[in-house]
Phi, psi and omega in degrees: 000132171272135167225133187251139180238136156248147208192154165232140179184157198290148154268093174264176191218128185239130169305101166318261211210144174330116149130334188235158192322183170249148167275156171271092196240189115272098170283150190237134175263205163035207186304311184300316167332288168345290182293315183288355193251320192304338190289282215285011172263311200283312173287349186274341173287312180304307169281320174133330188204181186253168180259167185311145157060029179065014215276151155247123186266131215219145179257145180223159190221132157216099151107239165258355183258150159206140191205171186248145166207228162177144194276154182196123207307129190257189233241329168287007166120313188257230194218150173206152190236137176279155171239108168308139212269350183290300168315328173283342193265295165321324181262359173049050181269126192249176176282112188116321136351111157297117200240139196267121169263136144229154175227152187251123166267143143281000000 
């Protein structure tokens, strides 16, 4: 069974390292937070284990793009999904830009 969360939320920007673009993520909190760790719970009880870095795999819709990735437990307790710069450029997303998200747990 699948459950789709639709949110809205700033499009932050974190630096790798001097020299290469900043990645694009959304942290997702709250109720959402809540529904993604209860998912990544209920499958690590089915299966047996966590998938790597604790990651949940997910379908995602931002704009007219849809793609699969996976949400990753953020150090503050909820989560964040990257947003990729092809995407960000096409959908004519700036850093701070509210983004209407929907996501599909996998």
């Amino acid at each position: 069974m699948t459950e789709t969360l639709r949110f809205t939320a700033p499009l932050e920007e974190y630096f790798i390292e001097e020299g290469f673009d900043p990645m694009g993520w959304i942290t997702l909190t709250g109720d959402i937070a809540d529904s993604i760790a209860a998912h990544e719970l209920m499958r690590r009880l089915e299966i047996g284990k966590r998938r790597g870095f604790g990651s949940v795999k997910v379908a995602v819709r931002v704009g007219n793009h849809h793609w699969r990735t996976s949400v990753f437990p953020h150090k503050s307790g909820g989560w964040f999904l990257p947003i990729k710069k092809p995407v960000r450029i096409a959908e004519k997303l700036n850093f701070g830009d509210a983004v209407e998200v929907e996501l599909e747990l996998l």
